[in-house]
N, C-alpha and C positions, 0 to 999 in steps of 0.2 A: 142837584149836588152830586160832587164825584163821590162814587162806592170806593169803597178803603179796605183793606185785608188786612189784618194782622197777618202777618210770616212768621215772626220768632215771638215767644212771649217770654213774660219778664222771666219764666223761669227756664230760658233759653231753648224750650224745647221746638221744632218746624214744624208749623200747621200745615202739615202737607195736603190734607185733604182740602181744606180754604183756599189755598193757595194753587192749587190746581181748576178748583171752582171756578176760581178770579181769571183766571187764563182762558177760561175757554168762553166766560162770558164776558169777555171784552174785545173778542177775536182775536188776543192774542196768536191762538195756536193756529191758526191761519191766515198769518200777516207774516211768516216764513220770514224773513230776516230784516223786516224791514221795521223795525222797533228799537228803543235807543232808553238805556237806562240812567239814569239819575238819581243821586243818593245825596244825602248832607250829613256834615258830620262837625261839631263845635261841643264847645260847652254846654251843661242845660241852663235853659231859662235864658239862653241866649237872640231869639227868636226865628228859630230851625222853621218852625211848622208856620209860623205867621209869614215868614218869607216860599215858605214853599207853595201857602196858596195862595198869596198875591202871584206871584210868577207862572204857577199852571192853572189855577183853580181849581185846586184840589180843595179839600174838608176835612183836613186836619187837624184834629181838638189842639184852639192854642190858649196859651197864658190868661189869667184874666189878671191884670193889675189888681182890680179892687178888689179880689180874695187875697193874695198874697204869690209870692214867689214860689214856686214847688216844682216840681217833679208832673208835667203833663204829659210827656210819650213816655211808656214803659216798653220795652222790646222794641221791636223793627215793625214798622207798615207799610204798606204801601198801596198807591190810588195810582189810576190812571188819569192823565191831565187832558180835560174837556177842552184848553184853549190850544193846543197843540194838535191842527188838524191835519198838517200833510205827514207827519207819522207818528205812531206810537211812540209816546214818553212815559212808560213808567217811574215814576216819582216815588221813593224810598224816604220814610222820616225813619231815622236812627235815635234811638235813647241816649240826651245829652251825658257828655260826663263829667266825672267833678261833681256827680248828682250826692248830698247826703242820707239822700235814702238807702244807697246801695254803704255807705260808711265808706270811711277812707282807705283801710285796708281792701276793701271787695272792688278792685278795679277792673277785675279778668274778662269780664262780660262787654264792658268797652272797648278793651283791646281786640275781642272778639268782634264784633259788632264794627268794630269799624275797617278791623282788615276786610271782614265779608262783604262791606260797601267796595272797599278798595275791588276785593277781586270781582266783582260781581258788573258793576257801575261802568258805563262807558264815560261819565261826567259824573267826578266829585265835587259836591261844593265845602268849601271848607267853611265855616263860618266863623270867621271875629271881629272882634271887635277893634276901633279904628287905635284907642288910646293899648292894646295892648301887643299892637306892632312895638320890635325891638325887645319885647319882653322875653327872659330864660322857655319861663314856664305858661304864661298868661296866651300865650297864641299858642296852646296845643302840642309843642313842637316836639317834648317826648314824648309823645304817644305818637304822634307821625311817626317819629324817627324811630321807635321800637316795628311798627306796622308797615313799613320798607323795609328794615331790616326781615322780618319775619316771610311777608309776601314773596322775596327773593329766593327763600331758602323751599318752601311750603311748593309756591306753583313753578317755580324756574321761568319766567318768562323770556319768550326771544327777545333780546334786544330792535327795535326800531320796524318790530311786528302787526301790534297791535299796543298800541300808547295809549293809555287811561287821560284822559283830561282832567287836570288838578285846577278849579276854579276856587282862586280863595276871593271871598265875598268878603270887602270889607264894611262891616255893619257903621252906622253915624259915622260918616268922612268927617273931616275937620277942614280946616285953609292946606293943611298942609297938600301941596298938590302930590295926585295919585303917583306919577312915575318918581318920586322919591321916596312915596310908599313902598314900589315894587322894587326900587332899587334895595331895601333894606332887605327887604322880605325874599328877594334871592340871592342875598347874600347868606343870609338865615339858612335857606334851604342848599346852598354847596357845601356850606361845612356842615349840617346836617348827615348828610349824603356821604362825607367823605369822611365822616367820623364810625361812619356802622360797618360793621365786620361783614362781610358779604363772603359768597362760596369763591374758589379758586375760580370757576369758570368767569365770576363776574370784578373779579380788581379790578382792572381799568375802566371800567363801566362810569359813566355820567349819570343824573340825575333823567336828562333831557333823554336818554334811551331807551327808556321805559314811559315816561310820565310828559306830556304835554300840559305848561305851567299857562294858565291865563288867570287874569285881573278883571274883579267889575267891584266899585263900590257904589254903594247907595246908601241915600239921608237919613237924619233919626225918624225913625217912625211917626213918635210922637208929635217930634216939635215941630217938621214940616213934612205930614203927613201928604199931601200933595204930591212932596218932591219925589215921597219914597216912591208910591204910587206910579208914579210917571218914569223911575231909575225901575220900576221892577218889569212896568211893559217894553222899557226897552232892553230889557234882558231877558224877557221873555221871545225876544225877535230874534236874538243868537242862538234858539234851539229850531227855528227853523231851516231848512236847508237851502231856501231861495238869499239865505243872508249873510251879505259881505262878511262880517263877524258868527258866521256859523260854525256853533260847535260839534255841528252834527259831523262824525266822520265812518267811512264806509269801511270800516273792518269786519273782520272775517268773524261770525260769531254761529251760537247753535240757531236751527228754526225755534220758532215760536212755540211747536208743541212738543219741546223736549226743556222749555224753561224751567218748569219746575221742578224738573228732575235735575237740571244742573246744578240750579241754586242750593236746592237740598243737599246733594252731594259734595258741594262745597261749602254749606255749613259745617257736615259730618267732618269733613277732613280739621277745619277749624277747632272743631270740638275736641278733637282725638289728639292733639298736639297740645304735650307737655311744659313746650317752649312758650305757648301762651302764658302758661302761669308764674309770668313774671313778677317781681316784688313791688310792694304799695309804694309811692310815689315819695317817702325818701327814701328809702332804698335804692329807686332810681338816680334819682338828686345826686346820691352819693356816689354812684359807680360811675355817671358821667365826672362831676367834678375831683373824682380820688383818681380816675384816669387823666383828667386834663392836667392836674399837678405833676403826676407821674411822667408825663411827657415830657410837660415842662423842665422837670429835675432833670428826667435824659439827657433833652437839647443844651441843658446848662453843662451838665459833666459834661458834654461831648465838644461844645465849645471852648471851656475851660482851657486858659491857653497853659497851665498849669499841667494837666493830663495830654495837649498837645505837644508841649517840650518833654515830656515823662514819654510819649510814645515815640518821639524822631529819638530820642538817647537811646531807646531800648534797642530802634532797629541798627543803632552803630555798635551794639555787644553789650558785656554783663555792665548795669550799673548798680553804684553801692546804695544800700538804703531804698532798692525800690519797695520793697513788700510797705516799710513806714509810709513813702510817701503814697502811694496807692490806696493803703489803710485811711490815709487823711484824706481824700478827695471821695473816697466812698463815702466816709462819717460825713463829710460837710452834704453831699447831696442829698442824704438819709434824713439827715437832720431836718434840711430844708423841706421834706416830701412833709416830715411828721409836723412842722409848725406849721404848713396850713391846710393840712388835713385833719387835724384834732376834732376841728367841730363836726365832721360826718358819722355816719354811724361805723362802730365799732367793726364789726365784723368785715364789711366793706373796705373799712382802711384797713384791716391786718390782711386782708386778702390781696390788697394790692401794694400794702408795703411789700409781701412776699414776692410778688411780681417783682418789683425794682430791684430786688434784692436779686432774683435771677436773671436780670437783663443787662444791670449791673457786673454781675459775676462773666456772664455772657461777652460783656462789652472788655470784658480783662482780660479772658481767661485768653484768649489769644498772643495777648503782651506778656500775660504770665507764664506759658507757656515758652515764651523766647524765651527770655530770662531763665527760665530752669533749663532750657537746651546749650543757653548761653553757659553758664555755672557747671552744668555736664562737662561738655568742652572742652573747659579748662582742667576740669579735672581729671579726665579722660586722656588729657596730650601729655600732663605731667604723670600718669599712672605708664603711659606708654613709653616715655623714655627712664622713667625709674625702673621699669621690668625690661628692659633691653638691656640697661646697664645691670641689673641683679644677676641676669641669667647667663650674659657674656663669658669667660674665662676670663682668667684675668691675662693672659698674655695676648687675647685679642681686643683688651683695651678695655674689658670690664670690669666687675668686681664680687663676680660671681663663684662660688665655694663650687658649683655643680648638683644643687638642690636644688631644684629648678619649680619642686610642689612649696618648698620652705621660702623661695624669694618670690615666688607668685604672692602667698598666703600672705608674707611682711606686706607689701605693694598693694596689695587688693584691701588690707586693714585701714592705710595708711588712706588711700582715699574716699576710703567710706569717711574714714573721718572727717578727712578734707571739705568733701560735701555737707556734710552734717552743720560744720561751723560754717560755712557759706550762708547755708539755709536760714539758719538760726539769723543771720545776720543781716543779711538783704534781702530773701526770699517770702519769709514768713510777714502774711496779710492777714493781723487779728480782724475776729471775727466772719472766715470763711471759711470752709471746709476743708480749705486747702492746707493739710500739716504737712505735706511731706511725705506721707508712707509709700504713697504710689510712685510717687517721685525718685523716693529712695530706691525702691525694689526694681524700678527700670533701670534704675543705674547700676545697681547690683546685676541683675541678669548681664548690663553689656559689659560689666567687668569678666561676668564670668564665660562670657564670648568673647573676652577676648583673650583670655589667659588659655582657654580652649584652642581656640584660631591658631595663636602659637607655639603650643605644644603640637597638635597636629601639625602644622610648617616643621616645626623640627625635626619629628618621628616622621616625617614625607622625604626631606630633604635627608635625613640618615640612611630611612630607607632607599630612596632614589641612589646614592652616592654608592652603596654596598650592593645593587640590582646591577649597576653598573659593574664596577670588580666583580661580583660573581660569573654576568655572562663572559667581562674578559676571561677568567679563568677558566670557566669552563668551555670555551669556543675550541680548544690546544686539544684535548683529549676528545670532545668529540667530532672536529675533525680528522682526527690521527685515524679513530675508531672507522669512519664514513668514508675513507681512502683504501680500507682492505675493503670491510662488509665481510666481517669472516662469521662464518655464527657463532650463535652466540651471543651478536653484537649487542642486542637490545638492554639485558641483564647489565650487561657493561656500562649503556649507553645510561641507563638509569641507575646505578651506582655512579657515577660520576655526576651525576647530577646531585644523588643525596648526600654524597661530601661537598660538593661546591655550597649546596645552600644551606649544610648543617657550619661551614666555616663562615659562611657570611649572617646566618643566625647569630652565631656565636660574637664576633663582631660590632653585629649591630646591638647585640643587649649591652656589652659594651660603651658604644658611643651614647646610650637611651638611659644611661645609669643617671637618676637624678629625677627624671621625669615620672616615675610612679607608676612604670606601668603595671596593669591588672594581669591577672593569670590569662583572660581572657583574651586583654590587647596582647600580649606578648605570644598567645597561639595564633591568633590572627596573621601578627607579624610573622609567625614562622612560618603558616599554610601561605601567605603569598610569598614567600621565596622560594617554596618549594612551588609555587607555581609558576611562579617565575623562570624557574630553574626549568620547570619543562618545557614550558613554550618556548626559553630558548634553544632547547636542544628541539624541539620538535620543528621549528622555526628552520635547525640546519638541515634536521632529516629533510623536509620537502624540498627545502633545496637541491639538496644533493638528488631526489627524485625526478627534479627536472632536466635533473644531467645525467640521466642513469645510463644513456647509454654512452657517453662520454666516457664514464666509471668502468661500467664493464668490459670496453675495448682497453683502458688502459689497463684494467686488472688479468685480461688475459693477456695481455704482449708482456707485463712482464712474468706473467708466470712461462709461458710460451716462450720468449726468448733470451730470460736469462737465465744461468743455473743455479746448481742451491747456492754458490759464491757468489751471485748476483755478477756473477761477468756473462757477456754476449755470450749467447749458443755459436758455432761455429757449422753445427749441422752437420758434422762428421759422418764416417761408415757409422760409427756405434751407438747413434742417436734412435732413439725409436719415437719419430716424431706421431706418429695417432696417436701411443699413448699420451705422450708430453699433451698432445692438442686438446686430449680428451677431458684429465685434470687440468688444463687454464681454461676447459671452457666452464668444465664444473666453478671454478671459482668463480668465473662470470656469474654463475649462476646463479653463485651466494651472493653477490652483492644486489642482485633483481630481485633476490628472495625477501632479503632483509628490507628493499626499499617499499616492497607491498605494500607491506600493512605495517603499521605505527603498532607496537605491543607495548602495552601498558604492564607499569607495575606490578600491579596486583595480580597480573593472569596465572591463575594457575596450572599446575603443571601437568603435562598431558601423558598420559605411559605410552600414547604414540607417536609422543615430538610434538613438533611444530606443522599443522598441517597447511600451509601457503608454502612453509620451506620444503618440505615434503614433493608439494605438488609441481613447485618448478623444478627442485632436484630431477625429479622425475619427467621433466618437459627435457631437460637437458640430458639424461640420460637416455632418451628414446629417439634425440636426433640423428638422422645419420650418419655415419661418421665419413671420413674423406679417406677416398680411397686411395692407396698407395700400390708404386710399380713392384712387381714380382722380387726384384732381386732388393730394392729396397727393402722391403717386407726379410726376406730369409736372413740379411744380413742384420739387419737390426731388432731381431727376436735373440741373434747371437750376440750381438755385443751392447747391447743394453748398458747404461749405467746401474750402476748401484741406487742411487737415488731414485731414478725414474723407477727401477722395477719396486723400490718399497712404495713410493705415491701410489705407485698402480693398482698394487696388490691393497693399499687401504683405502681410496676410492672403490676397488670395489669389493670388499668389505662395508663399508657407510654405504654403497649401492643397493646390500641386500638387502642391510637394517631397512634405510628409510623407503624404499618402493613400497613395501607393507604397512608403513605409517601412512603413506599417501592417501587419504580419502575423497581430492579432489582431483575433477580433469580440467586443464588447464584449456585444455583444448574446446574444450563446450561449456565450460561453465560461465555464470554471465556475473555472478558474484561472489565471495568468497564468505561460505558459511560460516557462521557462527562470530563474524567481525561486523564491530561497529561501522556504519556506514563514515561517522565523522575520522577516523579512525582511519580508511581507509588510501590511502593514496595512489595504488595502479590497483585497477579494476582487471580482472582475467585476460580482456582483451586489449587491454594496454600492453598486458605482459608479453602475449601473443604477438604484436605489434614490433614490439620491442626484439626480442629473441629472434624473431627474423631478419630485423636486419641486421641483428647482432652478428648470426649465422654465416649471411653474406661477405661479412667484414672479416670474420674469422679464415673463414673458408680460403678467401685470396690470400691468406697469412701465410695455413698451411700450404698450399699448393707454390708457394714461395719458396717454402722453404722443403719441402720436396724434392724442388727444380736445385735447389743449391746443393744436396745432398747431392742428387744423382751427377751435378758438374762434378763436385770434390769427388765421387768414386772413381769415375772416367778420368781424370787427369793423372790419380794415383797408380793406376793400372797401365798406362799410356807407354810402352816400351821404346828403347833409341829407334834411333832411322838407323836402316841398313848400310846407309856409308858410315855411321860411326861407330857400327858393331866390326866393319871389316877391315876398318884404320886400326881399329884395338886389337881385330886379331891377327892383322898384318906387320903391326908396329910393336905390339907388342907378347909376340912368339917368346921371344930368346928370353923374355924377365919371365912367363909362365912357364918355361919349360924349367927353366933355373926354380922356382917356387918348387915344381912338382918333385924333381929329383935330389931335393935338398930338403930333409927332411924338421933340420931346422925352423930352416926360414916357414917352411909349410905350416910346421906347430903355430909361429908365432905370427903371421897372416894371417891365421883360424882366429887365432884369440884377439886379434885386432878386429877382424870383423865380428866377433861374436860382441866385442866391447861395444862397437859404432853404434850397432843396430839395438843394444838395451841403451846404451844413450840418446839412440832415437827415440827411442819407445818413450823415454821416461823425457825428455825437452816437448815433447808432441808437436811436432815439425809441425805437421797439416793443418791442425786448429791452430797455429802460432798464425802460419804465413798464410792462411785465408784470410786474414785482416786486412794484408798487404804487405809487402815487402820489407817497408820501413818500418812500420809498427811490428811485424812480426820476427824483423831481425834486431829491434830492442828488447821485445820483450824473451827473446830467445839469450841474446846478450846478460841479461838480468837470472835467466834462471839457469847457464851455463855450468858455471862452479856449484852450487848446490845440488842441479844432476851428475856432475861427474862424482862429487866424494859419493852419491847417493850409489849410483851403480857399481863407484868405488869399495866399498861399502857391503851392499851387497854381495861382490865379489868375494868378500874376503871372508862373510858368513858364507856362501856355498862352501868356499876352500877348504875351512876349518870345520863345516860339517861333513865335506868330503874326506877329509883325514881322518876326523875321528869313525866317520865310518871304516874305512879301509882299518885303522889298529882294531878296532874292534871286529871287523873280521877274522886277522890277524891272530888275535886272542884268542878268537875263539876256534880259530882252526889248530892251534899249538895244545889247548887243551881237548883236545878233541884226541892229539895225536898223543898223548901223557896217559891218555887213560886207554888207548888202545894198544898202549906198551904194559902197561901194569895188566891188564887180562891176560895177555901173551903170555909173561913171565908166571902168572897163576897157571894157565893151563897147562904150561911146561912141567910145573911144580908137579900139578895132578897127575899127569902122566908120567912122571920119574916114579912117584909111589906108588902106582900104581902095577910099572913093573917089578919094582922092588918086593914087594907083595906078592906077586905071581910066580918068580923066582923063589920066591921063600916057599911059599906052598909045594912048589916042584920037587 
C-alpha cells in the first residue's frame, strides 16, 4: 500500500518536517524535474479519495456507506501513486467543502485549500457530479470563480506559460451524451471567467490562457462497479506520457529537492492574504446576483429609447424639463434594481444600490453637464449684449448714463437671476447632488470675467487712443529740441515729456470716469504714460544718434555760415572766420555731447556739470584749429563783428568753466564713468570716430571759406589799368583844373564824395554784390532810400552838433572876453587911488 503524508492539517498549519520526510523517501528530490502533480477538489462525500485510488493506487481513507456520510479527509494529503511507473505522480486529496463540520460560515480553509491545489497542481480534477451540471451553485462554481479570481491577483501568472490542466471528472454519467455535457459546462466557465474582476495587466485575458480545460466521466460506483473500475483505468492511461490522450505536459517547474520548500512557501503566501477571507456563501450568492441585477438595470437604462431621444435632444442644445425627465428614468431603473434585489442580504444590496446610484450619476453627469453649459450660454449671450448696450453712450446707440461699475452690477444681477429660474426649472434632478451651487458659482466667476475682460478692453483702448496723441504731441518739441542739441537739452527733453503725459493722464481719467478705477489702477495708469512718454522721447534720442553726424555738420554750417540775421555770411574783410569756425564747431559739439548718454530724470546735480558734456566740450576745444593767411589774420582781429567778438569772448568764458569740470579723456577712455551701460548710446570711441570725421568735413568748410575771403580782398584792392587812369587824366584836365581853382565847386565835390563813400559804407556794396550781380543789385535797390535818409540823417546830427559846438565855443570865448574887461577896468580903478593917495600924502 502507497505511504501518505499529511501536508496541511485541519488546523491549516504545513508539516513541514513530514512533508520533507515523504520527498526524500520517495526519491522525489532526485527525480529533478521529472515529476507531475495532481490534486482534487469537489464537494465532501463526494468521492474524492475512492476515485483518487481507483485511478493511482493510492490509500486514501475513503467513505464507508454503512457508518454514514461525514467528513473523511480533514486538511490536505498526499501519496505517491504505485501504478504510475514512467513518472512521478504525486497525488494530493484535498478536504471536501460544503463539509458541516467546518459550519457554514467557516468556509476560508476551502478557499485556501483549493487555491493551493490550483497553484501548486500540474492537473486539477474537479469532481461533480453528473445531475449537478447546469447548476448556480451545485458544481462548485463560486468557489472556482472566487479561486481564478484570487490566483490572478496572488501569483500573476504569464499568460500561455505554463497552463494548469482543469480536468473536471464527471461522477455517475447519465444518457445524456458527454459533449453536451461539456458543451454546458464551458459555457459555465466563459462567463465565469468574464464575470471576475481581474488586474489591469489581465482584461482581455481568456480563460484558455492560463488553464487547459479537459473532460472524462465515469459510472456510478455503486450500481455498475465494473464500469467505473474500467472508466478509471482508462484514465489512469492519460497520466502517462506514451498516451494519445496524455495529460502529462513538459512545463518549466522547480527540481524535486526544492518541493517542499515551494509548496510551503506557497502555502504561507496563501495564509498571509486577507482577500482570502471572503464572506459565507450568501453573502457570496448576493454580491454575484445584486451585481447581475445591477448590470441588468444599466443595460436597460442605457437602451431605453426614452434616455436615447433625451440624449440626441441634449446634444441639439438646452431642452426644457430635462432635470424631470432624467429624474424619472433614474426612479424607474432604481426601482427595478430594488424589486429584485429585496430578497439578498441587506448590506450587500445597499452596497450595490450605492454602486448604480454612482454609475447612474456617472452615465448623466455627462448630459448634465451639457445642459448646464447649454443654459450657461444662453445666459451669458443675453448678459453680453445687455452690458454692451448698458455701457454704450447713448449717442453711439446705447443706453448707458456712463456708470459703467452700476450697469455691470444691474446685468450681472439680472442673470444670475436668469439662471437661477432656468435651473429651478429644467436643470434640477431630485434626488442627486446636483443643486446647483457649483454651477451657480462657475457662472458667477465667468460673469465676473467678463465684466473684467471689458473694463480692461476699455481702460486698454482709452489708454492706447491717448498713448497715441501723447507721442503725436510730444514728437514737435522734441524734435525741435534734437535739431539744436544745445545743453541743457535733456532737463528740457524730460519736462516736455512730464507735461505731454501729465495732459494725457489728465484726459484719460477723463474718458475712464464711470469705470471705478482704484487709487492704485489709476497710478498705474499714470506710471505707464509717463513711461510711455519716455520711451518715446527716448525712442527719438537714438534716432537722432544714428544720425549724429548728419546733426552736427548741419548744426555747424548753420552756425558757421549764417549770421545772427540768419542771412549767408558773405566772408568779407571784417569776418574773423577761426573764431566764427571755432564756436560752430563747439555747437557741433553740443549736439555729440547731448547724443552720448541718455540723462535721466532723476540725476542729480553735479557742482561740476555735466561730465560726458565736459569731456567732449573739451575734445572740441583741444582740436586744432585751421590755420589762416597773415593778412587774413591782421585784418580780421580789426574788423571783427560785434557779434562774433561777444560769441568769442563767452565761448571762452564756458571754455574755462567747463575744462575743470572735465574728469574724462575722451581720447583713452573706453567707457564713460559713472553711466548706465543701458543708458548709454556712443561709447568714447564712437565719439572719437565721430568728431573726426566730423573735423574733416569742417575743415574743407573753413578753408572754403578762407579762399572766398581772400578773393573778396584782392578784387577790392584791385586798382584801374593804366590806360584808364590816363584817358581820365588826359580827358579830363580842364574839369579838375576847374574843381581845384574854384573854390566852390571844390567845397561841394568834397561833400559829394564824402556823402557816396558813407552811403557806401552803410548799402555794403561787397557783401551785397558777392551774391551776384542780380541779387546784389535787388537787394541794394531795396535798401537804397532807407541808406540815403540814414546817412541823411546822420548828416544833419553831425551838422547840428557841429554848430552847437562852434556857438558854444563862441560863448565861451565872448565871456571869457567880458570878464577880462571888467579886471581891466578894476585894476585901473586901483591904480587911480592909488595915485590919488600918493599925491595926498605929498
Amino acid at each position: 500500500m502507497a505511504e501518505i503524508v499529511q501536508v496541511i492539517n485541519g488546523d491549516g498549519q504545513f508539516e513541514d518536517g513530514a512533508v520533507q520526510q515523504f520527498v526524500e523517501q520517495n526519491g522525489i528530490a532526485y527525480a529533478k524535474t521529472n515529476y507531475q502533480v495532481v490534486a482534487i477538489m469537489g464537494p465532501q462525500s463526494s468521492g474524492k479519495s475512492t476515485l483518487l485510488n481507483y485511478v493511482f493506487g493510492t490509500s486514501f481513507t475513503m467513505m464507508d456507506a454503512m457508518v454514514g456520510r461525514g467528513q473523511t479527509t480533514k486538511g490536505i494529503w498526499m501519496s505517491k501513486s504505485p501504478k504510475v511507473e514512467e513518472t512521478s505522480v504525486l497525488v494530493m486529496d484535498l478536504e471536501g467543502s460544503d463539509g458541516r463540520e467546518r459550519g457554514e460560515d467557516d468556509t476560508n480553509f476551502e478557499r485556501q485549500s483549493a487555491l493551493f491545489a490550483l497553484a501548486v497542481a500540474d492537473v486539477l480534477l474537479v469532481n461533480i457530479w453528473c445531475h449537478d451540471i447546469g447548476r448556480e451553485h451545485g458544481s462548485g462554481k463560486p468557489l472556482l470563480k472566487t479561486i481564478f479570481q484570487v490566483n490572478l491577483k496572488l501569483f500573476a501568472p504569464e499568460p500561455d506559460r505554463k497552463r494548469t490542466v482543469l480536468l473536471f471528472v464527471i461522477r455517475d454519467k447519465t444518457k445524456t451524451p458527454l459533449p453536451k455535457l461539456v458543451e454546458v459546462l464551458e459555457a459555465d466557465l466563459d462567463r465565469m471567467w468574464d464575470s471576475i474582476t481581474k488586474p489591469a495587466a489581465y482584461a482581455g485575458s481568456k480563460l484558455t490562457d492560463f488553464f487547459e480545460v479537459q473532460y472524462a466521466a465515469l459510472s456510478h460506483f455503486e450500481e455498475r462497479q465494473e464500469d467505473f473500475q474500467a472508466d478509471a483505468v482508462h484514465l489512469r492511461r492519460r497520466f502517462s506520457p506514451d498516451s494519445d490522450e496524455t495529460l502529462i505536459r513538459g512545463y518549466e517547474k522547480l527540481p524535486g529537492d526544492s518541493f517542499a520548500l515551494s509548496i510551503n512557501n506557497i502555502w504561507q503566501v496563501i495564509r498571509s492574504q486577507k482577500d482570502l477571507n471572503l464572506p459565507a456563501h450568501k453573502v457570496m450568492v448576493a454580491n454575484i446576483r445584486c451585481q447581475e441585477i445591477l448590470e441588468d438595470q444599466l443595460r436597460a437604462f442605457a437602451a431605453d429609447q426614452a434616455w436615447v431621444g433625451l440624449q440626441q435632444a441634449c446634444g441639439e442644445g438646452a431642452v426644457e424639463g430635462f432635470g424631470a425627465q432624467a429624474a424619472s428614468l433614474m426612479d424607474s431603473c432604481v426601482k427595478g434594481y430594488e424589486s429584485e434585489a429585496v430578497y439578498f442580504d441587506a448590506h450587500v444590496r445597499e452596497a450595490k444600490y450605492e454602486e448604480l446610484e454612482r454609475r447612474l450619476l456617472a452615465a448623466l453627469q455627462p448630459v448634465y453637464q451639457a445642459q448646464v453649459a447649454a443654459q450657461q450660454a444662453a445666459v451669458l449671450l443675453s448678459f453680453d449684449k445687455d452690458l454692451k448696450l448698458a455701457t454704450l453712450p447713448a449717442e453711439a446707440g446705447g443706453s448707458g448714463t456712463g456708470d459703467f461699475v452700476a450697469a455691470a452690477a444691474a446685468c450681472r444681477a439680472t442673470a444670475v437671476k436668469s439662471f437661477a429660474t432656468a435651473f429651478a426649472k429644467h436643470l434640477r434632478i431630485d434626488g442627486t447632488p446636483w443643486d446647483g451651487a457649483e454651477e451657480m458659482a462657475a457662472l458667477e466667476a465667468e460673469l465676473d470675467s467678463r465684466v473684467a475682460t471689458l473694463r480692461s478692453e476699455r481702460i486698454a483702448s482709452a489708454r492706447s487712443k491717448e498713448e497715441r496723441g501723447m507721442a503725436s504731441r510730444l514728437s514737435g518739441p522734441v524734435l525741435g529740441l534734437l535739431e539744436v542739441c544745445a545743453p541743457g537739452m535733456w532737463p528740457r527733453l524730460h519736462a516736455a515729456c512730464r507735461d505731454a503725459a501729465a495732459l494725457a493722464d489728465k484726459n484719460l481719467k477723463q474718458a475712464l470716469q464711470g469705470l471705478g478705477l482704484s487709487g492704485e489702477e489709476a497710478g498705474a495708469l499714470s506710471q505707464q504714460l509717463r513711461d510711455k512718454a519716455t520711451a518715446c522721447m527716448e525712442g527719438h534720442v537714438r534716432e537722432a544718434a544714428l544720425t549724429r553726424l548728419s546733426r552736427m555738420k548741419d548744426r555747424f554750417q548753420e552756425v558757421f555760415s549764417m549770421d545772427d540775421k540768419k542771412a549767408p555770411r558773405m566772408w568779407g574783410t571784417r569776418d574773423d572766420i577761426p573764431s566764427i569756425a571755432a564756436n560752430a564747431r563747439l555747437a557741433a559739439a553740443s549736439v555729440l555731447s547731448q547724443l552720448a548718454v541718455m540723462r535721466p530724470a532723476d540725476a542729480p546735480a553735479s557742482s561740476q556739470g555735466d561730465p560726458v558734456e565736459a569731456a567732449v566740450m573739451q575734445l572740441a576745444r583741444s582740436a586744432p584749429a585751421t590755420p589762416a593767411s597773415a593778412d587774413g589774420a591782421a585784418n580780421g582781429g580789426e574788423a571783427s563783428s560785434s557779434s562774433t567778438s561777444d560769441a568769442a569772448s563767452a565761448s571762452a568764458s564756458s571754455a574755462t568753466a567747463s575744462a575743470s569740470a572735465s574728469a574724462v579723456d575722451v581720447l583713452s577712455a573706453a567707457t564713460w564713468p559713472g553711466a548706465d551701460e543701458s543708458q548709454v548710446l556712443l561709447h568714447p570711441h564712437d565719439v572719437r570716430t565721430t568728431w573726426r570725421e566730423f573735423m574733416s568735413y569742417s575743415n574743407v568748410l573753413v578753408q572754403q571759406a578762407l579762399s572766398a575771403q581772400q578773393a573778396n580782398r584782392l578784387a577790392n584792392n584791385r586798382m584801374p589799368p593804366l590806360w584808364a587812369l590816363a584817358g581820365l587824366l588826359v580827358l579830363g584836365w580842364n574839369e579838375a583844373m576847374f574843381f581845384l581853382f574854384n573854390p566852390l565847386w571844390l567845397m561841394f565835390g568834397a561833400v559829394i564824395i564824402l556823402f557816396l563813400r558813407s552811403l557806401y559804407v552803410e548799402l555794403d556794396v561787397e557783401r551785397e554784390m558777392a551774391s551776384g550781380a542780380l541779387p546784389g543789385a535787388l537787394k541794394l535797390s531795396h535798401k537804397f532810400v532807407p541808406a540815403v535818409k540814414n546817412v541823411l540823417r546822420k548828416t544833419g546830427e553831425s551838422v547840428q552838433e557841429m554848430a552847437a559846438s562852434m556857438k558854444e565855443t563862441a560863448e565861451a570865448k565872448a565871456a571869457e572876453g567880458r570878464a577880462a574887461g571888467g579886471v581891466e577896468l578894476t585894476r585901473r580903478s586901483t591904480s587911480g587911488s592909488q595915485h590919488a593917495e600918493s599925491k595926498k600924502h605929498q
